[in-house]
MIDRENGU-311437 format. One line per 5 residues: number of its first residue (from 1); their letters; for each residue z, y negated, x negated of N, C-alpha, C, CB. Coordinates in nm, 3 decimals. Atoms other than C-alpha are relative to their C-alpha. Glycine has a CB too. Example, Ala and Ser with C-alpha at 12.3 -4.5 7.8 and 13.67 -1.06 7.14 Angstrom:
BEGIN
1) AS) 0.000 0.119 -0.089 0.780 0.450 -1.230 0.000 -0.120 -0.090 0.125 -0.003 0.099  -0.006 0.119 0.082 0.714 0.106 -1.367 0.073 -0.109 0.077 -0.142 -0.046 -0.041
% end
This chain:
BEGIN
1) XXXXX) 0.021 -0.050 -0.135 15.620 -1.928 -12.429 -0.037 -0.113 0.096 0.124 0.073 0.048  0.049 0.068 -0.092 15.633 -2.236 -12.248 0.114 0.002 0.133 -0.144 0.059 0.026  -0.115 -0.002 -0.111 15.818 -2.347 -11.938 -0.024 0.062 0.108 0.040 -0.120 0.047  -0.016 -0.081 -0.123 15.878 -2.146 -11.640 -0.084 -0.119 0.113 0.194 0.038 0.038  0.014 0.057 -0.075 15.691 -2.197 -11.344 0.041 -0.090 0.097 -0.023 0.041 0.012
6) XXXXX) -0.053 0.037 -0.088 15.920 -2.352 -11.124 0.124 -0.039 -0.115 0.007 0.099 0.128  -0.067 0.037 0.105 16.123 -2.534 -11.415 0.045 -0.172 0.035 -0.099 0.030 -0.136  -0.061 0.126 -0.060 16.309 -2.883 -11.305 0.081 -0.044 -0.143 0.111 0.032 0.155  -0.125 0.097 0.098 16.453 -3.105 -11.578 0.129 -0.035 0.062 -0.053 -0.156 -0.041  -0.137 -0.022 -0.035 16.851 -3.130 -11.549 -0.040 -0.172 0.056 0.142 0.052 -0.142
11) XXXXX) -0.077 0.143 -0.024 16.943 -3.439 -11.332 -0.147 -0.057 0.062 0.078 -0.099 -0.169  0.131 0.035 -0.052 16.596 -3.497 -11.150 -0.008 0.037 0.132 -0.108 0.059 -0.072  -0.012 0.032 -0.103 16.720 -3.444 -10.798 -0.066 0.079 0.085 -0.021 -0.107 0.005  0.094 -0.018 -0.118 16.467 -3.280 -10.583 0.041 0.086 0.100 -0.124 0.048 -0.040  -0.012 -0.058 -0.153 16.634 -3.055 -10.349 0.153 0.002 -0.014 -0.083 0.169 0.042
16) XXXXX) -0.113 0.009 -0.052 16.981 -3.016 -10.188 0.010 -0.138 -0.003 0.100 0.074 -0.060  -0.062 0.090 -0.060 17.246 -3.286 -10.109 -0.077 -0.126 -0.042 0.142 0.005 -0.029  0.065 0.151 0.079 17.114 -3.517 -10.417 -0.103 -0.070 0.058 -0.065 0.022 -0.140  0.107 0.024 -0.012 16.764 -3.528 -10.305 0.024 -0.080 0.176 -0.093 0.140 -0.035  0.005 0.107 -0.151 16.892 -3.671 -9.904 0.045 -0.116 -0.018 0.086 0.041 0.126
21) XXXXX) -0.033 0.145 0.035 17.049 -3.984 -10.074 -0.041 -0.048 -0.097 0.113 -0.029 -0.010  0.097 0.083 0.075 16.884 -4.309 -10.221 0.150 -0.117 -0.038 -0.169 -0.072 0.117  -0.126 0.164 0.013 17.155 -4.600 -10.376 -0.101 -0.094 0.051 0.071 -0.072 -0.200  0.057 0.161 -0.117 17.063 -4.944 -10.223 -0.102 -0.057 -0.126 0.179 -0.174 0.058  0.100 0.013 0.074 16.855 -4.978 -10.556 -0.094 0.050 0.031 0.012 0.024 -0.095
26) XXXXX) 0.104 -0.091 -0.024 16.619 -4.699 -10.505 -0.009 -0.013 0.121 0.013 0.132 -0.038  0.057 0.015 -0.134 16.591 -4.770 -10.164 -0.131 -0.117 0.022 0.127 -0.041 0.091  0.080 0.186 0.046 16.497 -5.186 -10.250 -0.161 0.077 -0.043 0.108 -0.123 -0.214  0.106 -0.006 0.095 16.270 -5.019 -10.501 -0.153 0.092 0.115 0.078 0.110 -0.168  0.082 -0.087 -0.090 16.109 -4.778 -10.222 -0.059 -0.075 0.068 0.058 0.092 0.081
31) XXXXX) -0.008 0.069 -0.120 16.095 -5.030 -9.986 -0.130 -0.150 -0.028 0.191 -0.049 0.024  0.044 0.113 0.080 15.949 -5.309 -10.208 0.010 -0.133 0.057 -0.130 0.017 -0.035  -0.022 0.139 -0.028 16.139 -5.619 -10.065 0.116 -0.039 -0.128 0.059 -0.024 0.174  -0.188 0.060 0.100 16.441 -5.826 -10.202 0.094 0.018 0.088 0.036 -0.197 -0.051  -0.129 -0.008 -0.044 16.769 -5.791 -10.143 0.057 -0.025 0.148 0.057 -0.079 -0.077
36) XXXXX) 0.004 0.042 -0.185 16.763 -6.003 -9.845 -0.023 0.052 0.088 -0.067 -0.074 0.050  0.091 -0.020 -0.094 16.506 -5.877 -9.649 0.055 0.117 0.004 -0.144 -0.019 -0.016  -0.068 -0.144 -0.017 16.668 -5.529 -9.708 0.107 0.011 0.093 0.058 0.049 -0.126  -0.141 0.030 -0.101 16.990 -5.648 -9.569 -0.062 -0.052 0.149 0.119 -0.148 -0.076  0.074 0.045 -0.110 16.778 -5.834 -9.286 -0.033 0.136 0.105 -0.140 -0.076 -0.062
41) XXXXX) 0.087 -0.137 -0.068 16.583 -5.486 -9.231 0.070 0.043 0.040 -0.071 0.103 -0.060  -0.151 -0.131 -0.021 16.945 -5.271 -9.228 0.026 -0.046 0.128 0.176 -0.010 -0.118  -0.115 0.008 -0.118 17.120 -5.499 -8.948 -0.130 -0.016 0.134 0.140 -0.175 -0.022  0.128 -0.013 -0.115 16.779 -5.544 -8.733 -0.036 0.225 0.038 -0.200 -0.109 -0.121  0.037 -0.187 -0.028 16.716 -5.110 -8.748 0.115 0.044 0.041 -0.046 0.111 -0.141
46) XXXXX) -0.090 -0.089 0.021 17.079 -5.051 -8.758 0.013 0.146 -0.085 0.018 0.014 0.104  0.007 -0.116 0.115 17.042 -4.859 -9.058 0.182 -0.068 -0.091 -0.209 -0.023 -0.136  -0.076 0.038 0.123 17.392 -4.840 -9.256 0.002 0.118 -0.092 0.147 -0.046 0.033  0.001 -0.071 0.117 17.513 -4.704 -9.564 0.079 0.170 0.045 0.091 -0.106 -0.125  -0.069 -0.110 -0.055 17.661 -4.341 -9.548 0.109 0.084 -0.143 -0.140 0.110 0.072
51) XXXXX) -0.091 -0.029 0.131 17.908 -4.168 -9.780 -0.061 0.162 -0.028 0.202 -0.009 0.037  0.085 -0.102 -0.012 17.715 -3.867 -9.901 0.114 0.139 -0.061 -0.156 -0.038 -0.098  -0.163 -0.093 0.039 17.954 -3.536 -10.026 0.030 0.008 -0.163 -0.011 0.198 0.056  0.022 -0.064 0.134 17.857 -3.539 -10.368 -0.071 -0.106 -0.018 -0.063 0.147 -0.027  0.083 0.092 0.057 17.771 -3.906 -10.528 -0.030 0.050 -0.192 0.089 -0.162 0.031
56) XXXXX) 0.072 -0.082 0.102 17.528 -3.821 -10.787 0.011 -0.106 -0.147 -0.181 0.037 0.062  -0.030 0.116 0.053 17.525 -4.198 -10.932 0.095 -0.042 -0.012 -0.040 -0.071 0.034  -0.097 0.003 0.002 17.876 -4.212 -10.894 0.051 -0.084 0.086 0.025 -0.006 -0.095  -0.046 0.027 -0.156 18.154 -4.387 -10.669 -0.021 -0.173 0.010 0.191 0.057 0.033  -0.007 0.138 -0.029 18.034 -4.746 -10.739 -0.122 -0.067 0.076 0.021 -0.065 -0.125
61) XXXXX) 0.124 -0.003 -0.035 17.696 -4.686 -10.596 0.023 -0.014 0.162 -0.078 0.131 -0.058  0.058 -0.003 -0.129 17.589 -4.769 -10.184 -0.059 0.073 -0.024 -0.056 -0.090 0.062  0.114 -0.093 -0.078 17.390 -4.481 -10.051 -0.063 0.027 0.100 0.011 0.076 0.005  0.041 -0.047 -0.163 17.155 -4.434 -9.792 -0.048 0.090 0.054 -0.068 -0.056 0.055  0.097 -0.130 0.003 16.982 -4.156 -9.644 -0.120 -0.019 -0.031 -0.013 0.068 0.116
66) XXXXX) 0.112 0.001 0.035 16.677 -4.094 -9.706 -0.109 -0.004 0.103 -0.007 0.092 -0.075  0.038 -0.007 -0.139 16.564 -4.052 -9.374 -0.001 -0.178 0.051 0.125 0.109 0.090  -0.020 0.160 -0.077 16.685 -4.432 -9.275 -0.087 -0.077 -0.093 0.180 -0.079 0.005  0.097 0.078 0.059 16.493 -4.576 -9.556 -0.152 -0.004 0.060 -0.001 0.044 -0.131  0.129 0.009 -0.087 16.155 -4.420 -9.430 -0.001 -0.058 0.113 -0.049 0.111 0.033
71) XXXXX) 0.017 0.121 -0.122 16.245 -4.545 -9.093 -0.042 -0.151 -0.011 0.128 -0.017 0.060  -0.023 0.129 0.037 16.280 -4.848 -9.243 -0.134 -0.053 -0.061 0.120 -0.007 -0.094  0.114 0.024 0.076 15.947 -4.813 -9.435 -0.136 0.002 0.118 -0.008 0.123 -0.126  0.120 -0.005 -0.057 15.720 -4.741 -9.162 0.031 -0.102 0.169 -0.047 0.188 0.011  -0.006 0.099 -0.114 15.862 -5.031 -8.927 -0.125 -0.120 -0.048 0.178 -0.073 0.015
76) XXXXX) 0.091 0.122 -0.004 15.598 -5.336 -8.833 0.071 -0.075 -0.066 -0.042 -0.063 0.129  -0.147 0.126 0.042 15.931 -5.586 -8.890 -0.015 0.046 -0.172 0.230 0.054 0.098  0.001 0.024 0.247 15.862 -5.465 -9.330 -0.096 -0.067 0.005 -0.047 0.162 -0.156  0.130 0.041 -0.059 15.503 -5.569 -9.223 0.043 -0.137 -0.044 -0.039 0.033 0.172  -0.008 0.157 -0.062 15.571 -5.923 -9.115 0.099 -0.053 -0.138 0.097 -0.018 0.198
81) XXXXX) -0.081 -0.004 0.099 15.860 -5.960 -9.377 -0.122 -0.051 -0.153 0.079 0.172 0.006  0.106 0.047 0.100 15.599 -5.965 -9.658 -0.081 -0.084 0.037 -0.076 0.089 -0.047  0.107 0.105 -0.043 15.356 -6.141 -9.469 0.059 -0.134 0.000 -0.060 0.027 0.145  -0.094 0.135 0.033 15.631 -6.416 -9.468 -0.020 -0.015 -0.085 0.129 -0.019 0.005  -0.016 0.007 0.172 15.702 -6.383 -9.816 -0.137 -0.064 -0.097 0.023 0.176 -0.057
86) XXXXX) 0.110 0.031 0.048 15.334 -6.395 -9.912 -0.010 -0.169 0.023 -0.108 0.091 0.068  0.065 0.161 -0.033 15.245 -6.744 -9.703 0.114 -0.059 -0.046 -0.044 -0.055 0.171  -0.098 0.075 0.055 15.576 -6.875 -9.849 -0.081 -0.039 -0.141 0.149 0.085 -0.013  0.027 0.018 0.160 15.439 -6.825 -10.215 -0.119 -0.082 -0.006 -0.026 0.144 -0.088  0.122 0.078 0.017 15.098 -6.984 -10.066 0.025 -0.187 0.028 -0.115 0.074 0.118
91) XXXXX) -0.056 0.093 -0.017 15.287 -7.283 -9.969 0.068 -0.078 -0.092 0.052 0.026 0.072  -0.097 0.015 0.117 15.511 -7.309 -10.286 -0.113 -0.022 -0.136 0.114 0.157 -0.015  0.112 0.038 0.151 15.171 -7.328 -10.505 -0.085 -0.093 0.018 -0.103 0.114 -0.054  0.094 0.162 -0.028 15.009 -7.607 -10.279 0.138 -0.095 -0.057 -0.059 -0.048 0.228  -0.074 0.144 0.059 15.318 -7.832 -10.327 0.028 0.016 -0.180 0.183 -0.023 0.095
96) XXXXX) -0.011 0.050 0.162 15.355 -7.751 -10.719 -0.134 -0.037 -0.053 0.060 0.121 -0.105  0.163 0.081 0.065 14.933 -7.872 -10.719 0.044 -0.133 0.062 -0.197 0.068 0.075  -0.028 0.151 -0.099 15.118 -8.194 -10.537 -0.145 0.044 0.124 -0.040 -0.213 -0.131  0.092 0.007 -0.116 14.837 -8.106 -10.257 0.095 0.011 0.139 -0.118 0.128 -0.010  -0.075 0.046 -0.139 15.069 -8.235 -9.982 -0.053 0.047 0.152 -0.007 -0.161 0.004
101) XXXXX) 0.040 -0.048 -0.110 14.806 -8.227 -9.659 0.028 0.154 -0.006 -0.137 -0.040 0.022  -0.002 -0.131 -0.063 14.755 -7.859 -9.713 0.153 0.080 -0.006 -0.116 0.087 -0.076  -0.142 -0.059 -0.025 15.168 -7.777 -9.752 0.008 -0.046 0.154 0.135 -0.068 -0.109  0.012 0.096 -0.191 15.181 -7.995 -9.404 -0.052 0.141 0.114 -0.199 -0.182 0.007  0.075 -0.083 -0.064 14.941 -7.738 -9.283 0.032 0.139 0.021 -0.102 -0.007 -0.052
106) XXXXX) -0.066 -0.151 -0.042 15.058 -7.444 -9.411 0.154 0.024 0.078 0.016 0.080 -0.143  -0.176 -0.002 -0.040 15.433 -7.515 -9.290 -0.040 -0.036 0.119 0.130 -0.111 -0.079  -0.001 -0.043 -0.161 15.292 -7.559 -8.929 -0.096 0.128 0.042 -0.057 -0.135 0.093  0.053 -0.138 -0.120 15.094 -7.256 -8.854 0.103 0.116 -0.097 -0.245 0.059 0.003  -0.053 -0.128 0.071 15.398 -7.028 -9.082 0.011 0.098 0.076 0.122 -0.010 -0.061
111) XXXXX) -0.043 -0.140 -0.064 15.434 -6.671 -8.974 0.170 -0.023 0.032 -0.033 0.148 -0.126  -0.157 0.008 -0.010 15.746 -6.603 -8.794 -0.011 0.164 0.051 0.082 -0.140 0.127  -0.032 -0.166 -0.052 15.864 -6.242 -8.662 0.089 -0.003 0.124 0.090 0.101 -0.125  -0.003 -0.027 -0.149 15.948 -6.169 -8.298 0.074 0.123 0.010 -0.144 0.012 0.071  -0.040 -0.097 -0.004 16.214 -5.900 -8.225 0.044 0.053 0.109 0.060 0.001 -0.070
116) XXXXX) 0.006 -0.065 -0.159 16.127 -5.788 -7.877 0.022 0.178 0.039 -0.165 -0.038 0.056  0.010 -0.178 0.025 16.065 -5.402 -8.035 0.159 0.013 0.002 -0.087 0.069 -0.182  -0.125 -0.070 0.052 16.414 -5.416 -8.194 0.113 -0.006 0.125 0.058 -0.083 -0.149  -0.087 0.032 -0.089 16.556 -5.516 -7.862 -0.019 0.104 0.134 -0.019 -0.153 0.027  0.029 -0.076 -0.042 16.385 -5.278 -7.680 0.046 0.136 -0.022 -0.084 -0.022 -0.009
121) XXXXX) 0.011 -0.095 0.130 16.431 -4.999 -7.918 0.222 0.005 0.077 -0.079 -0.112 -0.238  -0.127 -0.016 0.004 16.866 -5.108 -7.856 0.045 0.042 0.138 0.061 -0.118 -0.049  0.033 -0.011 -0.144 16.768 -5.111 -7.468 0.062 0.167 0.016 -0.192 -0.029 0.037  0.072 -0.125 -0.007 16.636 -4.760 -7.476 0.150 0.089 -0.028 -0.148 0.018 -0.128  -0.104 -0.075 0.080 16.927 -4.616 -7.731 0.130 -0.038 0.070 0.002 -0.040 -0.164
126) XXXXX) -0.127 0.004 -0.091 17.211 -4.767 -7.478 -0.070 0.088 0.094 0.062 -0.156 0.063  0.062 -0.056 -0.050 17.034 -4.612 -7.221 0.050 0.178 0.003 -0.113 -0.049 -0.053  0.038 -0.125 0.014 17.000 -4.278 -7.352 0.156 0.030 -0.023 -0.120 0.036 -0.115  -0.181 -0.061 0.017 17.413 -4.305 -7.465 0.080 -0.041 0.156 0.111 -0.117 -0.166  -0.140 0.026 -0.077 17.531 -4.408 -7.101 0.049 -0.156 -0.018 0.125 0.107 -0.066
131) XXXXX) -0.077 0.102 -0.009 17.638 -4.741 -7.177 -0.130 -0.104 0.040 0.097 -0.026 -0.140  0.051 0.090 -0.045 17.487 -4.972 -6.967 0.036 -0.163 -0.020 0.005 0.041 0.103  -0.100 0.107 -0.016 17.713 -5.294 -6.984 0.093 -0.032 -0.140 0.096 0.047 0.123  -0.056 0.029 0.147 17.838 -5.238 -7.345 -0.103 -0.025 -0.104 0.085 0.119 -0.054  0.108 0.018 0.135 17.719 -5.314 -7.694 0.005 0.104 -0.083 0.027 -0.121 -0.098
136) XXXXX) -0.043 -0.088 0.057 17.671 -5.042 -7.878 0.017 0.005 -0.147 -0.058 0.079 0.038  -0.071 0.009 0.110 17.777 -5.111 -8.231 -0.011 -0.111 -0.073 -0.021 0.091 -0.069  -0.055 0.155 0.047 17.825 -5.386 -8.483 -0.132 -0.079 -0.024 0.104 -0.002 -0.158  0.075 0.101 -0.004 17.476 -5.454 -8.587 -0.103 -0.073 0.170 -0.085 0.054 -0.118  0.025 0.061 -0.112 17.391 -5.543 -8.188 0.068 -0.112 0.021 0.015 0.074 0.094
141) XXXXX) -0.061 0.162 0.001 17.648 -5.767 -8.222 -0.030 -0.112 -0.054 0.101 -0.012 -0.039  0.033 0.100 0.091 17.497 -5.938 -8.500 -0.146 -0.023 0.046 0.021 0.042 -0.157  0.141 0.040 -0.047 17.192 -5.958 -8.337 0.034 -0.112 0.157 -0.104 0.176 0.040  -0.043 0.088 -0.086 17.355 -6.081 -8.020 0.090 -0.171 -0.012 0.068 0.091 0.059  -0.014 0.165 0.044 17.483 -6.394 -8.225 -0.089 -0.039 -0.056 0.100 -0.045 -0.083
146) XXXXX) 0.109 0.088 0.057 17.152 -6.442 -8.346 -0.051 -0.055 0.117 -0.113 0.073 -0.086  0.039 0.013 -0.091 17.065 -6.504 -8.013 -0.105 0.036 0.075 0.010 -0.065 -0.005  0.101 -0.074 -0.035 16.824 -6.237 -7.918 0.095 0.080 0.081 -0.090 0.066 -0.112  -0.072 -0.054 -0.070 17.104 -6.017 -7.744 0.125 -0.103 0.106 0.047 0.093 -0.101  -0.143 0.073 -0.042 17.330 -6.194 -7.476 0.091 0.096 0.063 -0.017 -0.123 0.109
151) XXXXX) -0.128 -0.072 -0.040 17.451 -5.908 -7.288 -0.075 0.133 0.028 0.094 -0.069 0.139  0.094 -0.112 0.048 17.295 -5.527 -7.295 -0.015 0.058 0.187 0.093 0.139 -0.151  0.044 -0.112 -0.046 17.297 -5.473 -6.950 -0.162 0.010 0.051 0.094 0.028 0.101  0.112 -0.030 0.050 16.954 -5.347 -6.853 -0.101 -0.041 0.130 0.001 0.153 -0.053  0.034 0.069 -0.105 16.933 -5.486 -6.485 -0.065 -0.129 -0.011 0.099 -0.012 0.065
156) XXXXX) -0.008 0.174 -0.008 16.924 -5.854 -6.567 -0.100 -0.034 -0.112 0.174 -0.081 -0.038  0.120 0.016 0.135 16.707 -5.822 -6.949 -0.105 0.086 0.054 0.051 0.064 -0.176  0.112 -0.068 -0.010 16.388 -5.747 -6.876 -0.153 -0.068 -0.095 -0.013 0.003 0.163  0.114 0.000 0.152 16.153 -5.744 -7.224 -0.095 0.028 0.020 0.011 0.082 -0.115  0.089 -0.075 -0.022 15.816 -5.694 -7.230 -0.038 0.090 -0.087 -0.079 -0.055 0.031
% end
């Protein structure tokens, strides 16, 4: 006969609870950075992990939504991230040809990333909760010891 139209192999996810959460693997893998830059991406978006009702991978797995990953996928800041990554690897293959001048060269014009959006973006989202004068959760804080946040209120920062 053949398989039914609408026929799903057992354990293949695609709709309900399973299908709204990704483990921090399948996210990486979605995402296509490393580890780092993932963790980098999470506390810059304020994307964290979430506890979903029903772990599918079981209870030793991080999960994220599925929703925060795409966010996460269609930010500029993944953009730039690779574009780092890339001129790193172009830098890392002049000094193993020993071609010294052009490492020199490439290590002064390197890409760097600018997080005026993500500060904007935390602006906006105090804003919209009422809190003018507070921080609103932990990864602002960790941004405010990177030294891009000193104090949220909205009088005194003015971003372009």
């Amino acid at each position: 006969m053949g398989k039914p139209k609408h026929y799903r192999p057992p354990g293949k996810k695609k709709e309900g609870n399973a299908a709204r959460y990704v483990t921090r693997s399948q996210a990486i893998k979605i995402l296509q950075v490393s580890l780092s830059d993932f963790r980098k991406l999470c506390i810059h978006k304020g994307v964290f992990p979430r506890e979903p009702k029903k772990k599918v991978k079981g209870n030793h797995h991080t999960y994220y939504h599925l929703k925060d990953v795409m966010y996460i996928l269609h930010d500029p800041l993944l953009e730039k991230f690779r574009e780092i990554r890339a001129y790193q690897r172009k830098i890392k293959k002049a000094k193993a040809k020993k071609n010294d001048e052009l490492a020199k060269l490439l290590i002064s014009r390197a890409p760097s990333y600018r997080l005026d959006m993500v500060i904007r973006d935390r602006e906006i989202e105090n804003e919209y909760l009422g809190l003018r004068n507070g921080i609103l959760d932990q990864s602002a804080i960790l941004l405010s010891s990177h030294g891009c946040l000193t104090c949220m209120n909205c009088k005194i920062l003015k971003v372009l």
